[in-house]
N, C-alpha and C positions, 0 to 999 in steps of 0.2 A: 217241607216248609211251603208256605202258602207262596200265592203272586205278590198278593200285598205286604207282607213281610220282607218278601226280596226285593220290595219298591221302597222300602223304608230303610233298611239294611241300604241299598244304593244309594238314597239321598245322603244319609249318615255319612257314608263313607265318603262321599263328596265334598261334604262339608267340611270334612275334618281333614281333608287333603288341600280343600283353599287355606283352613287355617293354617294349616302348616309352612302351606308355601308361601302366605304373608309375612308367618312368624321368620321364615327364614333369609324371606326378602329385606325386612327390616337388618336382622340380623348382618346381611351381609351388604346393607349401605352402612353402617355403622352408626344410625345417627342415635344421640341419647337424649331424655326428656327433663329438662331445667327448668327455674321458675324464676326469671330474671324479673325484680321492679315489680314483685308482685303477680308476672302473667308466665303460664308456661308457654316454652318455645323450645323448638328442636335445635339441635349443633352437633357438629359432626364429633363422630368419637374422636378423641384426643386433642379438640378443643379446649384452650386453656383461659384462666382468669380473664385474662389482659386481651384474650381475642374476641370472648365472646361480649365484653364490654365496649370493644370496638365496634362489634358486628351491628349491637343494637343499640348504639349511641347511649352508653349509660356514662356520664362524666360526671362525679360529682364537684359542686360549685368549689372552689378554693377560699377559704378565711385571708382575711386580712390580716398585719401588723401591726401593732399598736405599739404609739408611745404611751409613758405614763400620768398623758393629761387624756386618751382616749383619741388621738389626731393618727393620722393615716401614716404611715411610716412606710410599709411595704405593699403593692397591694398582690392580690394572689399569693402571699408566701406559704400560707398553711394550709396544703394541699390536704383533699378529701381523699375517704378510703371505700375502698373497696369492701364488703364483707361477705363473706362465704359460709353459709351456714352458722350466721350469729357469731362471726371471729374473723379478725383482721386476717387476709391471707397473699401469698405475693401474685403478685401478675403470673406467675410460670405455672400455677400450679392449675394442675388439669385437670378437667371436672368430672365428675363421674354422675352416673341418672342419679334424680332426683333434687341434685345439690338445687340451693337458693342461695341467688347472689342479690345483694342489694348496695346501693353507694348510697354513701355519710358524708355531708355540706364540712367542708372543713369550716372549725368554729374562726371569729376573729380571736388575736390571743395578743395579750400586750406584751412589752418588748420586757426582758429580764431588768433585773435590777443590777447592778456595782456597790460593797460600800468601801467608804475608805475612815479611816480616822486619823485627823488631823490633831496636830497637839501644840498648844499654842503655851510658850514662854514668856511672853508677857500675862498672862491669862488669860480669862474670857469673861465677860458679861454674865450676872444671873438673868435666869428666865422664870418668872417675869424682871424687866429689868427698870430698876426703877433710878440709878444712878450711872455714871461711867464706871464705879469702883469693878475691878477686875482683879479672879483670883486664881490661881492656877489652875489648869486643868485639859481636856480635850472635847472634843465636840466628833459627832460620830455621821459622816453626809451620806445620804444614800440618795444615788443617780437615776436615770435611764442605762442601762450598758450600752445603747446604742446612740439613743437621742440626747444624753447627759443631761437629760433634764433635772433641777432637783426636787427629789420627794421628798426630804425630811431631813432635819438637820438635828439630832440630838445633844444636847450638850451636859458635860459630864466630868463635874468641878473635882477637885480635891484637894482634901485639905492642907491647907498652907492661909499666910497672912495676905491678906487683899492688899491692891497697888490701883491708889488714887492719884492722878497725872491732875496737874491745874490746868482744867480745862471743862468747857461749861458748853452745854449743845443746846441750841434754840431748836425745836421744833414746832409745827405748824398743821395744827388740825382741822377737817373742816371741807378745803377745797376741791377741786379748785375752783374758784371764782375768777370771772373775766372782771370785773369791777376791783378788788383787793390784791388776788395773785399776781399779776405784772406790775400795779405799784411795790409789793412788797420783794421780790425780785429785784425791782430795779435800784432799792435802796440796800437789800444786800451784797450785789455787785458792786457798786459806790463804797460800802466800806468791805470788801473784800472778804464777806463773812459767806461761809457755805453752813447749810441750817439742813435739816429735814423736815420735809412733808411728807404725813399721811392722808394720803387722798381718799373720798369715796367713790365708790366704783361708779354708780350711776353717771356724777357728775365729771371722770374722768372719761365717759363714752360720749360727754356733750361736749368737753373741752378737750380731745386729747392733745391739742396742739399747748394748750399749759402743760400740761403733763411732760411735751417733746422741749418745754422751757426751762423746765424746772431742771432737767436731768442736760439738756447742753448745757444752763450754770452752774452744773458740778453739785448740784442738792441731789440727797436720798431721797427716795421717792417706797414710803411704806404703804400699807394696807389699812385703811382703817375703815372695812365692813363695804358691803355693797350696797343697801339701805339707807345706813347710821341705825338702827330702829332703837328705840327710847324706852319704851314698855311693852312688854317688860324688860327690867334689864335685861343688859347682855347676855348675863352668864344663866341667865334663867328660861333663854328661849329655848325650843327642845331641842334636842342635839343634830336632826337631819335641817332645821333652820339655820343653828348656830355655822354646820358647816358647811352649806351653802353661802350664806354671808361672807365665810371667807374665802373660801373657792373662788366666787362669781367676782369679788371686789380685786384678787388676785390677777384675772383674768380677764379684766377691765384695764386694769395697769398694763398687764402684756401686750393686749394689742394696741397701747397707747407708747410701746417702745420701754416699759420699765420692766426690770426684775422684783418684785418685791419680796425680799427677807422677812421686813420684818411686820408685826400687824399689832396695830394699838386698838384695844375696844372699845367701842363706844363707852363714854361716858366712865371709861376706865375700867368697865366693869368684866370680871376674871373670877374663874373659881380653876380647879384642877384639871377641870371637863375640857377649859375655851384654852387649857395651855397646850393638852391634850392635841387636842383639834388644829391648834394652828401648828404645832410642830410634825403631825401627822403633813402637812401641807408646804415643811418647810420653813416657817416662819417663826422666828422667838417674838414673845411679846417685850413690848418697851412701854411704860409710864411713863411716870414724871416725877420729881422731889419738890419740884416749883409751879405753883398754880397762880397767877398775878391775877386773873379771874376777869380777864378782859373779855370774856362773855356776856358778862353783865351788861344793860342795855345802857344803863348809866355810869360805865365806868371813863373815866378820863386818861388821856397820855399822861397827864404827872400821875393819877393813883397808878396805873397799872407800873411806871416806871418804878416808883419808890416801892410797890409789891417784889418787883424783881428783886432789885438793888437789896433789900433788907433778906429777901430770905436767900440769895445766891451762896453758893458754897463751890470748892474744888470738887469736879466730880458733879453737879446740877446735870440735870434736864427740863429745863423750861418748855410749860406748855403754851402754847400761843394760839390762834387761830387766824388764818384766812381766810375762810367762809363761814357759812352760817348763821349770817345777821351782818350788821351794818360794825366794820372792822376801820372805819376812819382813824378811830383812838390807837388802835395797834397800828397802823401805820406810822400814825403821828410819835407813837415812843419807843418806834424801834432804835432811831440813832442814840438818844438817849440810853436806851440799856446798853446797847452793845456797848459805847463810852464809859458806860460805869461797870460794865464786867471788864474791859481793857483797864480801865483803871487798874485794878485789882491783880493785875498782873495773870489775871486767864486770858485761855488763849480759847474761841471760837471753834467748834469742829462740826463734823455733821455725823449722824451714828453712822456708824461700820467704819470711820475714819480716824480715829481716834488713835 
C-alpha cells in the first residue's frame, strides 16, 4: 500500500473515532432534541412536560368566566393546555427526542345554564299578552347556574278555562320624560295607583334617575326597544337589529337599577320572529286591549278619558304614554280615569302583580 493511502486510511480513521466519541459523549450526557413554541431546544433525558415548560417559560394565557350577559364572572378560571405532539397530555409525562410541545390560550367560556319550571295555579299570562286573562299552565326559566342571571323564560299554557280577576293595568309608553314622568308619578302616588312603564333605552341612560323613581314607587319598569324605530315596523327590521333593540333597551334598564321581563314593541308591532327574540332574552311580550289614543296631538283630557271609560273591561290593559310629545292631556285625565275604573268596582294593578 502506497504512503498516500495510509495517509488517507489514517485521516478516515480519525474521523470516525471523533465521531464516535461525540456520538457517545452526547449519549452519555443524556440530553434529547425537542421543538418547544416552534424552535428546537435540548433537555436532559427524562425531562418531563411540566419541567420543560418551566424551563422555558412556555405558560399559556388562562380564559375567563363568563356570565350570560358576557360580564366578567371569574377571571383566569379556564386554564390553558399544554399540547405534546398535536394532543392534550399531563404534566408527568416525559418526553422523548423529537417530541413538539406547544400551549393553547385557554378560551373565555360562559358560565353553565339552570332550568327550573315553575307552575303556576292561578295561571299565567298569554305571550303576546294582550289582557290580564290567565289560563292554566307553567312557564319553563332558564338561569346563569352561577350568576342567576335570567336567560329566557318560556311559557307553556294548557288547556283549561282562563280566570279573569276585575282588575284593569294603566301602562305607560314612551319615557321617560323629565317634563311628564314625575307629574305623572306624582298623581299616581296621590291616588295610590301602581301602573307600569315601558321605557326606551336611550332615554333611560339620559334619565336613569326616573327610572330609580319609577321602581322606589312600586311601578314595573318594561322594555320597550332601544331606539323606538318606526320604519320599518318592528317586526320587519332584520332579525340581528330586531335583537339588538332588545338586548341594548334591556340593558339600559339594568344599569338604571331595573330588571326588565317584560318588552312591549314599538308601535305594537309583533310577528313570531320579535316573540321569539324577546323570550330568547327573557322577556314576554305585553300589549294592550285599550288604546284612548292620547298620542294624538289634538287629543283632550275629557276625549282621552271617555276613550277609557267606554272601552274598559275586567281584565283591560290601557295604553297610555309619558313621552314622546307634549303629554299635558294625559296628565290632566289620569285622575279622571282612574275614578271611573274605581267606579266600576276594578281594582288598579301594575303587570306581574296581579
Amino acid at each position: 500500500m502506497s504512503r498516500t493511502a495510509w495517509r488517507m486510511l489514517a485521516v478516515g480513521a480519525v474521523a470516525a473515532a471523533v465521531a464516535i466519541a461525540l456520538f457517545l459523549g452526547r449519549t452519555r450526557s443524556g440530553e434529547l432534541s425537542v421543538t418547544i413554541g416552534g424552535e428546537s431546544r435540548e433537555v436532559a433525558r427524562g425531562t418531563t412536560l411540566g419541567q420543560a415548560a418551566l424551563l422555558f417559560g412556555l405558560k399559556p394565557r388562562a380564559g375567563n368566566l363568563l356570565d350570560v350577559e358576557g360580564q366578567l364572572l371569574r377571571h383566569g378560571a379556564v386554564p390553558g393546555r399544554l399540547m405534546l405532539d398535536g394532543d392534550p397530555a399531563s404534566l408527568g409525562t416525559r418526553l422523548r427526542s423529537g417530541d413538539r410541545i406547544r400551549g393553547v390560550d385557554g378560551r373565555d367560556r360562559r358560565e353553565p345554564l339552570s332550568s327550573e319550571v315553575v307552575h303556576f295555579r292561578g295561571g299565567i299570562p298569554a305571550d303576546p299578552q294582550f289582557t290580564l286573562a290567565r289560563a292554566p299552565g307553567s312557564e319553563l326559566v332558564i338561569r346563569g347556574a352561577i350568576s342567576h342571571k335570567l336567560v329566557s323564560v318560556r311559557l307553556d299554557p294548557a288547556s283549561g278555562p282562563t280566570r279573569v280577576e276585575r282588575a284593569v293595568a294603566l301602562t305607560f309608553d314612551d319615557g321617560p320624560s323629565p317634563q311628564y314622568t314625575p307629574r305623572i308619578l306624582a298623581t299616581l302616588k296621590r291616588l295610590h295607583v301602581r301602573a307600569t312603564f315601558f321605557c326606551i333605552g336611550y332615554l333611560a341612560d339620559e334619565y336613569p334617575d326616573l327610572v330609580k323613581a319609577e321602581l322606589r314607587a312600586g311601578m314595573t319598569v318594561g322594555n320597550h326597544s332601544y331606539n323606538h324605530p318606526e320604519v320599518p315596523p318592528f317586526d320587519q327590521l332584520p332579525p340581528r337589529l330586531l335583537e339588538e333593540e332588545i338586548t341594548l333597551g334591556a340593558q339600559s334598564l339594568r344599569r338604571a337599577g331595573a330588571s326588565p321581563m317584560l318588552f312591549r314593541p314599538p308601535g305594537g308591532s309583533f310577528s313570531p320572529a320579535v316573540v321569539r327574540a324577546a323570550e330568547q332574552l327573557g322577556e314576554r311580550i305585553v300589549l294592550w286591549s285599550v288604546d284612548p289614543r292620547d298620542w294624538q296631538p289634538a287629543a283632550t283630557a275629557r276625549q282621552i278619558t271617555r276613550n277609557v271609560r267606554t272601552a274598559v273591561r275586567p281584565g283591560s290593559i290601557i295604553e297610555l304614554h309619558d313621552g314622546g310629545g307634549d303629554r299635558g292631556a294625559t296628565v290632566a285625565a289620569l285622575p279622571a280615569i282612574v275614578k271611573g275604573i274605581r267606579h266600576r268596582g276594578l281594582r288598579l294593578v301594575a303587570l306581574g302583580s296581579s
